[in-house]
Backbone as JSON Lines, residues from 0, in Angstrom:
{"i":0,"aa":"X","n":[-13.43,15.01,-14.07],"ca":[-12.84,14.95,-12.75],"c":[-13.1,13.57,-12.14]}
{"i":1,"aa":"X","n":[-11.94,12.85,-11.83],"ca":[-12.69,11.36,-10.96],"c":[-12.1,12.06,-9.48]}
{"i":2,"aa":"X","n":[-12.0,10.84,-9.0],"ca":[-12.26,10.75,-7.24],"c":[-10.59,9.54,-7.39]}
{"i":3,"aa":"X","n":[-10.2,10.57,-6.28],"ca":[-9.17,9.63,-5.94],"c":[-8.42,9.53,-4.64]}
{"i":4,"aa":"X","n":[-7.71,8.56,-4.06],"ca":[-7.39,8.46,-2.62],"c":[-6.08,8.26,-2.23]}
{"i":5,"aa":"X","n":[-5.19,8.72,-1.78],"ca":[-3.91,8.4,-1.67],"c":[-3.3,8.69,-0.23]}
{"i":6,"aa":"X","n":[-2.8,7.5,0.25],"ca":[-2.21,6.64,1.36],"c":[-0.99,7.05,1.45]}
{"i":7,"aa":"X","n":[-0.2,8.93,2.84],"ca":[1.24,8.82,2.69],"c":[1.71,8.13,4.2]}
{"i":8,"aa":"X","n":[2.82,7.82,3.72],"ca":[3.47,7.53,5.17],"c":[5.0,8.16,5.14]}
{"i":9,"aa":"X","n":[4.55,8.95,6.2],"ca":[5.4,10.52,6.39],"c":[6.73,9.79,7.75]}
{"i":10,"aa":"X","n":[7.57,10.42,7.63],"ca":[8.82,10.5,8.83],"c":[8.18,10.9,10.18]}
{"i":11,"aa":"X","n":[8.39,9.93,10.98],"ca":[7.97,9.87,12.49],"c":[8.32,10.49,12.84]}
{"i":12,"aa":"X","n":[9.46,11.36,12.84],"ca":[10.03,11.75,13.96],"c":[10.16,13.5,13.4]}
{"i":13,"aa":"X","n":[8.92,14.13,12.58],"ca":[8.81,15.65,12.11],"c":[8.36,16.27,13.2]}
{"i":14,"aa":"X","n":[8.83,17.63,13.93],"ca":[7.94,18.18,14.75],"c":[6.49,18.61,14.4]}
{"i":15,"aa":"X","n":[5.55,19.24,15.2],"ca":[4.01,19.3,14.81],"c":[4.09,20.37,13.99]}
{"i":16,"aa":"X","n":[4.95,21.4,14.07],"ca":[4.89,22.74,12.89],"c":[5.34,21.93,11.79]}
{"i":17,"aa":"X","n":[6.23,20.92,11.31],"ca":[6.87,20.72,10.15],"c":[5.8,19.5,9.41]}
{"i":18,"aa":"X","n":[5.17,19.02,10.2],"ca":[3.73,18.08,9.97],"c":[2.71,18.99,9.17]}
{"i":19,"aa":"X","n":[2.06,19.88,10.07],"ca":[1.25,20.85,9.36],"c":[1.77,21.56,8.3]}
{"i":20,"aa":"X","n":[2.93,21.79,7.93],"ca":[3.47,22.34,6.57],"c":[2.93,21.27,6.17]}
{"i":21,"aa":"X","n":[4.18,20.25,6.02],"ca":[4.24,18.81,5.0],"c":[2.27,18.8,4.23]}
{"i":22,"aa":"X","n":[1.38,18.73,5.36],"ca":[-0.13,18.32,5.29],"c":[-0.43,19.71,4.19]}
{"i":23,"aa":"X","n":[-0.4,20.93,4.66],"ca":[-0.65,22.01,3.39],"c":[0.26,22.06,2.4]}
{"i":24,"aa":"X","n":[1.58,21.43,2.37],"ca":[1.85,21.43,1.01],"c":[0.91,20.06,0.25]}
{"i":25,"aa":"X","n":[1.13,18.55,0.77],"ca":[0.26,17.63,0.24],"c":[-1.05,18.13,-0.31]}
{"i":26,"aa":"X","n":[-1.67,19.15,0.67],"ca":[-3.01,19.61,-0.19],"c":[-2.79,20.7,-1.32]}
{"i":27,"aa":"X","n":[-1.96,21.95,-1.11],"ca":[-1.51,22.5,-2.47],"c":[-1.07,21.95,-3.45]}
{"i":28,"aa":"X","n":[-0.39,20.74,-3.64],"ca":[-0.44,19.82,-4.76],"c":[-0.89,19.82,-5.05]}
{"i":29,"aa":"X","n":[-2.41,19.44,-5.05],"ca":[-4.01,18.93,-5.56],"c":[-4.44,20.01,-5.9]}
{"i":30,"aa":"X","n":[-4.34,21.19,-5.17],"ca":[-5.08,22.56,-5.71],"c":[-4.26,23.12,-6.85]}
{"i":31,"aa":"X","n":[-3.11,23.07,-7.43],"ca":[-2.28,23.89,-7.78],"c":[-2.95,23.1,-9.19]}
{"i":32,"aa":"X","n":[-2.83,21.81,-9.46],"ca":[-3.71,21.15,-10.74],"c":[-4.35,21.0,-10.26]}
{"i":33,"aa":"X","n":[-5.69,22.1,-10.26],"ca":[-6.74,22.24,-10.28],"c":[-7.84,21.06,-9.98]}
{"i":34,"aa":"X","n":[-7.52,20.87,-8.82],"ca":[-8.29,19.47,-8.13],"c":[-8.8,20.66,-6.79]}
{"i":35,"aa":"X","n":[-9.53,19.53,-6.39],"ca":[-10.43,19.64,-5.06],"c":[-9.91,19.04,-3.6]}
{"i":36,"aa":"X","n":[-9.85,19.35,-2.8],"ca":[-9.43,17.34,-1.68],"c":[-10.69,18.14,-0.88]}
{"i":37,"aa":"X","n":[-11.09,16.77,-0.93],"ca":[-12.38,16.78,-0.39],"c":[-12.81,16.32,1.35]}
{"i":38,"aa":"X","n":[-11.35,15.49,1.76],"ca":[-10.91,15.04,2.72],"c":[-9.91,14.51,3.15]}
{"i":39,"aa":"X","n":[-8.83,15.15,4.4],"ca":[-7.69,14.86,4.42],"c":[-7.74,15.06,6.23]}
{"i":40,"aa":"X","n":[-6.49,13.06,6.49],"ca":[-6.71,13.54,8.15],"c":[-5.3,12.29,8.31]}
{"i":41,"aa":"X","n":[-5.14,12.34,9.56],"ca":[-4.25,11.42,10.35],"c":[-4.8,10.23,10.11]}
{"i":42,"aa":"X","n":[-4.36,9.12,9.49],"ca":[-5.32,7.94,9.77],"c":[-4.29,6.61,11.19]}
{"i":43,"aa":"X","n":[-3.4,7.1,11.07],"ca":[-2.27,6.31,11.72],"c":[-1.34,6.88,12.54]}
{"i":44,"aa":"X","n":[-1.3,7.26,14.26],"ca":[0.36,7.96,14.42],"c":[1.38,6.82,14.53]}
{"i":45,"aa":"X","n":[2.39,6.74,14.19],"ca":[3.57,6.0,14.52],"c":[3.45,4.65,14.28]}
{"i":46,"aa":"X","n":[2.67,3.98,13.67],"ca":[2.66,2.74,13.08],"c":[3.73,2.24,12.87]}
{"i":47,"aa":"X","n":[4.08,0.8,13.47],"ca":[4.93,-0.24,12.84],"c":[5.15,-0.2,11.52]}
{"i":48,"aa":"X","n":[6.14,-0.35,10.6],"ca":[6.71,-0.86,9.21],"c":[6.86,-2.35,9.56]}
{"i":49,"aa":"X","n":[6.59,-3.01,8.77],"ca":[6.4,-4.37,8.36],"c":[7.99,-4.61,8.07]}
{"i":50,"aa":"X","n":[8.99,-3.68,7.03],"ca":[10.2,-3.14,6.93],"c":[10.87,-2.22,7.01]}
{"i":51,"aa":"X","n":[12.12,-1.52,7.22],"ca":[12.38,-0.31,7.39],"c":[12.07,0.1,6.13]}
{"i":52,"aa":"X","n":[11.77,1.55,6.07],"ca":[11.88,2.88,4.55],"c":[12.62,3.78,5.28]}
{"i":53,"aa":"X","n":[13.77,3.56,4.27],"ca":[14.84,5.18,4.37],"c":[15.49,4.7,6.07]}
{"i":54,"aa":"X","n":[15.56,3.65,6.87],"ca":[15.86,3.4,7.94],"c":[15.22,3.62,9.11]}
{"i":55,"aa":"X","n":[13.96,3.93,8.69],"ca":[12.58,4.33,9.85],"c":[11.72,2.75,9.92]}
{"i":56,"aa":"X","n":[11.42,2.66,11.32],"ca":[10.88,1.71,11.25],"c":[9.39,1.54,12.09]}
{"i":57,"aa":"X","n":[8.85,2.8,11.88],"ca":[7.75,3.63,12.16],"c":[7.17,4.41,10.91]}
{"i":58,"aa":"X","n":[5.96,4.81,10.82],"ca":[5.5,6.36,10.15],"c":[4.35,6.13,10.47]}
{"i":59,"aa":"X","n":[3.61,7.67,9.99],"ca":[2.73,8.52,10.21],"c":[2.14,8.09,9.36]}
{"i":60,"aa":"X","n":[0.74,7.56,9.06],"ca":[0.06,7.51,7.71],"c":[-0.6,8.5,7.52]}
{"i":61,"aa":"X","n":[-1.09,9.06,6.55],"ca":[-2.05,10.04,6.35],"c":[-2.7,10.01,4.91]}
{"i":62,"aa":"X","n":[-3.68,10.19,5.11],"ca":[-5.08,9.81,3.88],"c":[-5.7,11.05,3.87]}
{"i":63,"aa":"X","n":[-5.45,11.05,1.92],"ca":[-6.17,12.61,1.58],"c":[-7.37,11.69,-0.09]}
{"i":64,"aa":"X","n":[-8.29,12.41,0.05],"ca":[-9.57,11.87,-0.65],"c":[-9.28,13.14,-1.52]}
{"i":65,"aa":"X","n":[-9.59,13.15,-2.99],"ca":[-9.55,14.55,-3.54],"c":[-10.29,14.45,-5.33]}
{"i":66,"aa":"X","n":[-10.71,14.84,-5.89],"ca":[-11.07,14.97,-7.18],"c":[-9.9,15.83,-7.93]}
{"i":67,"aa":"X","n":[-9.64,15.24,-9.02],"ca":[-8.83,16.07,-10.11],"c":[-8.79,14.98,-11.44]}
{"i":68,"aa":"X","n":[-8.51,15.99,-12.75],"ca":[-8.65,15.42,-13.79],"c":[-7.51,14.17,-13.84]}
{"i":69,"aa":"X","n":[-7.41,13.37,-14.77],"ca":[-6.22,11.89,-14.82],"c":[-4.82,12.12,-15.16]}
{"i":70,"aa":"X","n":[-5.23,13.57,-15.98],"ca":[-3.53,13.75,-16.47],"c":[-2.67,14.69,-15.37]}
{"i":71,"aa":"X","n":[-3.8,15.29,-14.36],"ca":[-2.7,15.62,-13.25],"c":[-2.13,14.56,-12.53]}
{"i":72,"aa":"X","n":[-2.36,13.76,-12.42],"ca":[-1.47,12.36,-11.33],"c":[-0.42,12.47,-11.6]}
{"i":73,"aa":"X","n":[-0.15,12.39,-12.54],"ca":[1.37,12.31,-13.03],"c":[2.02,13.79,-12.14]}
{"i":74,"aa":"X","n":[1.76,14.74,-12.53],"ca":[2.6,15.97,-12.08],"c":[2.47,15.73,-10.53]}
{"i":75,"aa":"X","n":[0.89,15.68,-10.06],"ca":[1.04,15.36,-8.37],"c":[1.83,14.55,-8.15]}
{"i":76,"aa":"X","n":[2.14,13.47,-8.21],"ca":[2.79,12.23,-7.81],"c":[4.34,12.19,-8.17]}
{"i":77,"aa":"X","n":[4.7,13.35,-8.93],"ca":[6.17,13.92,-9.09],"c":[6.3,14.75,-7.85]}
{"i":78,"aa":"X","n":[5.45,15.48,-7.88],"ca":[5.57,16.19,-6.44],"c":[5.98,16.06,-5.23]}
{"i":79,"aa":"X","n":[5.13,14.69,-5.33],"ca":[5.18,14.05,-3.69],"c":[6.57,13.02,-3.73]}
{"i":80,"aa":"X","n":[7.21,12.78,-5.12],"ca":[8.34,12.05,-5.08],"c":[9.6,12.89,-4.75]}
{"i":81,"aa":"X","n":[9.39,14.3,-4.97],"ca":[10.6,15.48,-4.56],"c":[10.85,15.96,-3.29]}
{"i":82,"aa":"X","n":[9.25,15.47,-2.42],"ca":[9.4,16.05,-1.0],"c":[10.4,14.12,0.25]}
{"i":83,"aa":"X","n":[11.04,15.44,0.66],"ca":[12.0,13.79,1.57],"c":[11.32,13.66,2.77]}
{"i":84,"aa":"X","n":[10.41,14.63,2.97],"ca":[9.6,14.02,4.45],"c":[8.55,12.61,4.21]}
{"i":85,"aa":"X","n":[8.37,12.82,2.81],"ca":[7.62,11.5,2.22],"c":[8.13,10.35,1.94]}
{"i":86,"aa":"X","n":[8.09,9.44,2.86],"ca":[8.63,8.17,2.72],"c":[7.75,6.75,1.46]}
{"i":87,"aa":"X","n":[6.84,7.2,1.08],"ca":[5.69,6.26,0.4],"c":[4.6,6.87,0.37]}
{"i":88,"aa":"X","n":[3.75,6.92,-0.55],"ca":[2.81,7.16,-1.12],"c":[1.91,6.05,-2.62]}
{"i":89,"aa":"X","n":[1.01,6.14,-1.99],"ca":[-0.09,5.03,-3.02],"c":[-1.7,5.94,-3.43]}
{"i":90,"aa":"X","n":[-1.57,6.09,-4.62],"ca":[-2.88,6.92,-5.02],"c":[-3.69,5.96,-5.67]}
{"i":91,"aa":"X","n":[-4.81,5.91,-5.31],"ca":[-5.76,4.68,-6.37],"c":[-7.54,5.55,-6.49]}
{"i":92,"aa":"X","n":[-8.19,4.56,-7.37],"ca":[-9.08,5.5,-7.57],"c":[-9.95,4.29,-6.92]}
{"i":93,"aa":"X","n":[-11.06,4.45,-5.92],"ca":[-12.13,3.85,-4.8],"c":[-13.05,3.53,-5.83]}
């Protein structure tokens, strides 16, 4: 199991019920291959883009900390490429 950290930046403009989904599906990802998240929170509301993504020129960042084996990344990170509330995502290992 390593340790790993991944940086999303979500659509500004989701209501707070469709946020709290988006946030428990991001963590059922990790649980479903059998990972842990060990910590997950708001790190950013409404932040500037440097450029637009998808024509937003704002997002939400949000940072989830989690343990799981190396060959799930791949399936998580398919995951998070199928959901459209996810504008970017960066997973690295600390």
């Amino acid at each position: 199991m390593n340790k790993y950290e991944a940086m999303f930046i979500i659509k500004p403009d989701l209501a707070e019920g469709e946020r709290k989904t988006l946030f428990t599906q991001i963590s059922d990802a990790v649980n479903k291959n059998n990972g842990t998240v060990t910590q997950a929170a708001v790190w950013s509301e409404k932040r500037k883009l440097w450029f637009p993504i998808a024509k937003f020129h704002e997002g939400v960042y949000y940072l989830l900390n989690f343990t799981v084996d190396a060959q799930a990344i791949a399936k998580i990170r398919h995951v998070y490429k199928l959901n459209e509330n996810i504008l970017r995502v960066l997973i690295t290992r600390p």
